[in-house]
N, C-alpha and C positions, 0 to 999 in steps of 0.2 A: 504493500500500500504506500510505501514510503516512495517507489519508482515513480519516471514519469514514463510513460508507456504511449505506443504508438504503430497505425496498422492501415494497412488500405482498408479503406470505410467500403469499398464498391466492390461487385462483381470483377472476377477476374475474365478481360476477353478486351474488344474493339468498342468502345463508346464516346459519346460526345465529352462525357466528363467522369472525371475518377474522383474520389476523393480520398486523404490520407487524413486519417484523425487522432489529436493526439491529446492524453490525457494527465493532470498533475501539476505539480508544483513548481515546475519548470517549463510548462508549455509554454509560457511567453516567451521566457528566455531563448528558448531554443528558436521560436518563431522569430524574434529579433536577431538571431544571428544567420537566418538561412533567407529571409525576404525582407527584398527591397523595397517598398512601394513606389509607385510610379511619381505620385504626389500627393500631399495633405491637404486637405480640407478647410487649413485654417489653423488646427489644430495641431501640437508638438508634438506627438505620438499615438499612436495605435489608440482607437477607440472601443471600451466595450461593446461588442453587437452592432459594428457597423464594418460593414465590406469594404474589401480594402483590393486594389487592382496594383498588379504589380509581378516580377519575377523570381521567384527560388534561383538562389545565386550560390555555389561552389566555395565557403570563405578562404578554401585552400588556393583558389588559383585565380579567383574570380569572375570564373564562365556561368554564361546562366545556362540554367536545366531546365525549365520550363516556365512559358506566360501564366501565372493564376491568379485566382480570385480567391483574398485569404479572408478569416474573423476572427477574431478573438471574443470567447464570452468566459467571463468574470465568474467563479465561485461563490455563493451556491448554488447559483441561477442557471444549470448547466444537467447532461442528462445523466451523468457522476458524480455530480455535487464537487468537482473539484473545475479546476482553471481547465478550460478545454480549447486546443486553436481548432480549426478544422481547414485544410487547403484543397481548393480545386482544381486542380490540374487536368490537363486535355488526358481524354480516355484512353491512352497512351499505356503501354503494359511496362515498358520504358521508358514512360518519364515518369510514372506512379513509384518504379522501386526505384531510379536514380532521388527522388524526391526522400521516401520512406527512410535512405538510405544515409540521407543528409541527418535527418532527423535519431538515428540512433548511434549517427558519429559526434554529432553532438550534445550525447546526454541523455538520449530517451533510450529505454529497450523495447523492443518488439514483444507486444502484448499477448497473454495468452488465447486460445479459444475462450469467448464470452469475458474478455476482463471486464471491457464495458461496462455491462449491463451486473457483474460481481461486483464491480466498485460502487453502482447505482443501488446496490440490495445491501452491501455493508455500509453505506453511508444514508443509509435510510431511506433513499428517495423512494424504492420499491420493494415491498415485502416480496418472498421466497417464490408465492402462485403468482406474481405478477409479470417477476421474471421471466417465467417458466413460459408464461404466457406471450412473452416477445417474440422465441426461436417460432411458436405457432403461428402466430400473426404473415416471420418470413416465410412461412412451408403450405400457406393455407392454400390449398388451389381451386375452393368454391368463396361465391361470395358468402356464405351459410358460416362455413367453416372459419373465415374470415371474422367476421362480426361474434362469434364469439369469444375466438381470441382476445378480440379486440374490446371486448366484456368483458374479458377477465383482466387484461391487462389494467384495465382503468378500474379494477376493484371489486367487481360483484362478487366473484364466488370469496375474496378476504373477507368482505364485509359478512355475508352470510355465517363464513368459520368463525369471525368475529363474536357475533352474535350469538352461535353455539355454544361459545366458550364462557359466556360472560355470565348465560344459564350457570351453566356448570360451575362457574366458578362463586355462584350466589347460594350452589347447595355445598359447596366445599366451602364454604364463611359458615353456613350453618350447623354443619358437623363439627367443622369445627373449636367453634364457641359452646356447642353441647359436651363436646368433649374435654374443653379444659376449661371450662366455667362451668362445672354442673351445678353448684349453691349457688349461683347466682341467680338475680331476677330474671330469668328471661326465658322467652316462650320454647315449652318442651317439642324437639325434633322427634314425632311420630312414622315409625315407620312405613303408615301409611303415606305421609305426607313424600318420605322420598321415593315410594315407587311412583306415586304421581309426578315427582321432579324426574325422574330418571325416564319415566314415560315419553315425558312432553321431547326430553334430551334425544332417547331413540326417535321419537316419531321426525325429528329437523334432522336427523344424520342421513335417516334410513329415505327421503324425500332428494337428498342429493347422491346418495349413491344409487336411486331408482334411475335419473337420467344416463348414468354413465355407460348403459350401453348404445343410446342415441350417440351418447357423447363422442363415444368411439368410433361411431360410424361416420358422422362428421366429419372428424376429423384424418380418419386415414382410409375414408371407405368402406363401402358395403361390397362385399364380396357375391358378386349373379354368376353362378352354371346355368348355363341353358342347354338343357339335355333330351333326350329323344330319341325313338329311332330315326333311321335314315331319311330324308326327303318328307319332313314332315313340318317343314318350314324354319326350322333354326335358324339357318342364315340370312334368310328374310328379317326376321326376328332381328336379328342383332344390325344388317342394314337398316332399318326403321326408324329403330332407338338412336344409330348411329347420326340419323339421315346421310348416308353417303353410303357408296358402294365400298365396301371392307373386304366381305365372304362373298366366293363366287358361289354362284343358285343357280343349280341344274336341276334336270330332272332326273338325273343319273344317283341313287344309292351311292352312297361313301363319297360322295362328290369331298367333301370335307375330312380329310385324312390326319390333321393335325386339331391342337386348340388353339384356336385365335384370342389373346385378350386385346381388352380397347378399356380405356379409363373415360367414363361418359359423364358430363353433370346430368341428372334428371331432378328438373326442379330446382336445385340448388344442393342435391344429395351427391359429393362424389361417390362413383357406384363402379368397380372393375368388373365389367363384363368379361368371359369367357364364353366361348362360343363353340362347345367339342362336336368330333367327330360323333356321329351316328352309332349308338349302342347296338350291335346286332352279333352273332357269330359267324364268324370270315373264316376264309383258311391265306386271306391277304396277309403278307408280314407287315408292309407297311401302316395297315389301317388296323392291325392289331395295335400297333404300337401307338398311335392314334387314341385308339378307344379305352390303353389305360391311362393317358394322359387325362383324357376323359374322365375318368375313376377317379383319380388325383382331385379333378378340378373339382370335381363333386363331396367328396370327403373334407377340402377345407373350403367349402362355401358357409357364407351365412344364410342365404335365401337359393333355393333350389327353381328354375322357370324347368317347368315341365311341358312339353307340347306333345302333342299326339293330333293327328289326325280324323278329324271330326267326320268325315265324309265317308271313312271305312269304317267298318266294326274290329273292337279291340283284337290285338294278336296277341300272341304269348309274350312279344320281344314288352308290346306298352305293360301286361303287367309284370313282367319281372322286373320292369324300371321302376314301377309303382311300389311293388313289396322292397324296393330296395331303400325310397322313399319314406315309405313309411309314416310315423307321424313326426321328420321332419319339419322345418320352415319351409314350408313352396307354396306355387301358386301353377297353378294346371288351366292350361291354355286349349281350349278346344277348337282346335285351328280348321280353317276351309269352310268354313259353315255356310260360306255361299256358295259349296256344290252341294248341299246338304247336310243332316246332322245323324248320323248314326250310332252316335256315344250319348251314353244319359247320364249326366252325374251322377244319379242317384249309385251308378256301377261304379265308377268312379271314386265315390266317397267309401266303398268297400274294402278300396286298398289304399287310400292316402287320405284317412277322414279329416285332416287338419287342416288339406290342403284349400285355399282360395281359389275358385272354379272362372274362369272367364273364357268364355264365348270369342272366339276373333277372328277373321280375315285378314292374316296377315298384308299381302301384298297390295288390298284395299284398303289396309288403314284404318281397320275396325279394332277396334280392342283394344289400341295401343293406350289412349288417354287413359282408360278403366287401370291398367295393367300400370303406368307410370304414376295413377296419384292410389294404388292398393301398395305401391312400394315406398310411395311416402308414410302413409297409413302404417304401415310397419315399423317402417326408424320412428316413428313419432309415437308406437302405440297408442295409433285410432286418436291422441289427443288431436286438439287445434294447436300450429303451430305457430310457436310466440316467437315474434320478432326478439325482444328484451330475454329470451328463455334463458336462465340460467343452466347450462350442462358440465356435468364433468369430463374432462375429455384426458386427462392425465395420469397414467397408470397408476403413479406411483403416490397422487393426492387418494385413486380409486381404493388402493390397499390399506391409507389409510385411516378413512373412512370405516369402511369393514372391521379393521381392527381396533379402533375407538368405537363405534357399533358391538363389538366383543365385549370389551372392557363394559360397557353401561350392561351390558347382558348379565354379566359373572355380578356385577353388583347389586342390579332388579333381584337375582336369584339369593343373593345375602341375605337382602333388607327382608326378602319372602320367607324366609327361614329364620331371621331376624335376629342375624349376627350380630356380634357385637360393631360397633359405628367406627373401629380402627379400621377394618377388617374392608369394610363396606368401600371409607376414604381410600384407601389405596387403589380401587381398580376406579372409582371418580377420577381421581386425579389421575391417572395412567390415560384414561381415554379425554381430559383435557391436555393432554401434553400430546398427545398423538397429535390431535389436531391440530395441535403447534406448528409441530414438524411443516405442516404443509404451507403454513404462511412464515415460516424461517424461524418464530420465536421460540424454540425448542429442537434445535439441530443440530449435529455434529458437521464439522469441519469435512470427513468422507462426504457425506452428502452433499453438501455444498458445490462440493468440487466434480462429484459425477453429473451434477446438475448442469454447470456451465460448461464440461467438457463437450456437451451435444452442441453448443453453437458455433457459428464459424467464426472467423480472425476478422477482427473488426469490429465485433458488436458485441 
């Protein structure tokens, strides 16, 4: 913390502009011994938070390295809380590290992954989920996924943990004071009264770890197989949702030999389509090999698209796909229905009773709307979805959650038993310090640092 540190801020590649940023107690210094500016304003030196035109200059020999556009902002108005320069330099991959390079010759070191935003969470400006919540922000590839990053980063889900904690910590004052004031005058802790505290405490944990598997799909995607036998519209299917030609679509069985995936928004849900070969027994090697990738694809799917052929009556191949199904997650697509219908759900529901049934014409464009808001309907569990929705979308806040959910569990079971209140306090306090963890106030030093390992150099 005592360094001052410094990194290209931008993508590495060809762009109009790069940035190199630098952070500490020496970012001025440094910034006055490597740029010139062109001219002042008026004024005898570098101004806080005003742009300054000018060149990065060499102090060893005098050459310039490149035309930029520098700032300086002032400590603690900054997004580290310390003296930050930031310089612009042309998008140049070569005048970004001839610049960087200036800068750790003279005094700065090259920062680690996520110092940035480490120095902005130990110097207060950002608790531990907010952080976490940046690297999300740069990785989000829906706008869905976006905006709640971008919720969490500005504080919802702290505030919420906040507000858990504050419970908990009014029934840990009360155990407390029961426990080392017992002659005193004050109102007796019944344990009735804590299984209704530890209630209310479960019921606010157990309401954020319910979104977290929305959470998750959010943010890294829903996993779709669309599976079937041969020629029974799959690649149609995944053209549709694509709109664009992906899969070629013949009339030929096994036309599709490999799996195809495609990463689709639907709705604003990123969604990894896979699109397998045709489930059937071949004596083909290649389309063998096809149809266990197939298998693959289907084993770690989160939602299963089953199509079949609505025009023919069922064959063996549709129900051994079905019993394989099961009461899986799927949605069964009764395809062709404009050559007519010869599959009745009613049969259908015999082998996949879980499954959601829709009616389509793929190539006509029937069924697709039905089939893209039942798959929202899904990641949302059938609620309305809320723009402001708080979700969890963070493994490692989801675990511990569950495990402060534990802790109130082992203590309901105390107070029901009607332990003694030492007894009880311990697993209280265990699952408010858990929830610490997740907004920073209760963390070790390992964590911290497996934390900002996941971001890139720069931020």
């Amino acid at each position: 913390m005592e360094d001052t540190i410094a990194a290209i801020a931008t993508a590495y590649g060809e762009g109009s502009i790069g940035i190199i940023r630098i952070s500490g107690s020496q970012a001025q210094n440094i910034m006055n011994r490597i740029f010139v500016p062109k001219h002042f304003q008026g004024e005898k030196s570098i101004v806080n938070k005003r742009l300054y035109y000018g060149h990065i200059i060499d102090p060893s020999n005098g050459e310039a390295v490149d035309e930029v556009l520098v700032v300086f902002m002032k400590a603690p108005a900054t997004y580290t809380r310390e003296d930050v320069v930031e310089i612009y330099c042309h998008g140049s991959i070569v005048a970004l590290r001839k610049t960087l390079a200036l800068t750790l010759r003279n005094g700065a070191r090259l920062a680690e992954r996520g110092e940035f935003t480490k120095r902005a969470f130990l110097n207060g400006r950002l608790d531990l989920s907010q952080a976490e919540a940046v690297i999300d922000i740069i990785s989000a590839k829906t706008d869905k996924s976006f905006d709640v990053a971008l919720n969490q980063m500005e504080g919802a889900l702290s505030r919420k943990i906040k507000e858990i904690r504050q419970v908990i910590m009014d029934l840990l004052v009360e155990i407390t004071v029961n426990l080392d004031y017992p002659d005193e005058d004050i109102e007796l802790l019944t344990y009735k009264r804590i299984k209704k505290c530890l209630l209310q405490i479960n019921d606010m944990i157990e309401k954020l770890i319910d979104t977290a598997s929305t959470g998750r799909i959010i943010k890294e995607g829903l996993n779709v197989a669309i599976i079937g036998k041969p020629n029974v519209g799959k690649s149609s299917l995944m053209n549709a949702i694509l709109k664009e030609t992906r899969a070629i679509v013949t009339e030929i069985p096994g036309t599709t030999r490999d799996t195809i995936e495609e990463v689709v928004s639907i709705r604003d849900i990123p969604v990894r389509l896979t699109d397998t070969a045709g489930i059937r027994e071949t004596e083909d090697k290649i389309e063998k090999i096809g149809i266990e990738k197939s298998k693959e694809a289907f084993n770690r799917a989160d939602l299963i698209i089953f199509i079949l052929d609505g025009s023919n009556k069922l064959t063996d191949e549709d129900i051994n796909i079905m019993t394989t199904i099961g009461t899986r997650r799927s949605i069964a697509l009764i395809n062709k229905i404009d050559l007519g219908q010869q599959v009745s759900e009613e049969k259908l529901r015999e082998y996949i009773p879980k499954a959601k049934i829709i009616k389509t014409a793929i190539k006509q464009g029937v069924g697709i709307d039905e089939l893209e808001q039942e798959i929202v309907d899904m990641v949302y569990g059938g609620e309305v979805k809320q723009e402001e929705s708080l979700l969890v979308t963070n493994v490692r806040h989801m675990e511990l959650l569950e495990k402060a959910a534990g802790a109130v569990a082992d203590a309901y079971r105390m107070a029901e038993n009607m332990e003694p209140l030492d007894f009880i306090e311990v697993d209280v306090r265990r699952s408010w310090e858990l929830l610490g963890e997740i907004i920073g106030e209760a963390v070790t030093e390992d964590i911290i640092d497996q934390v900002f390992a996941r971001f890139c150099l720069g931020k």
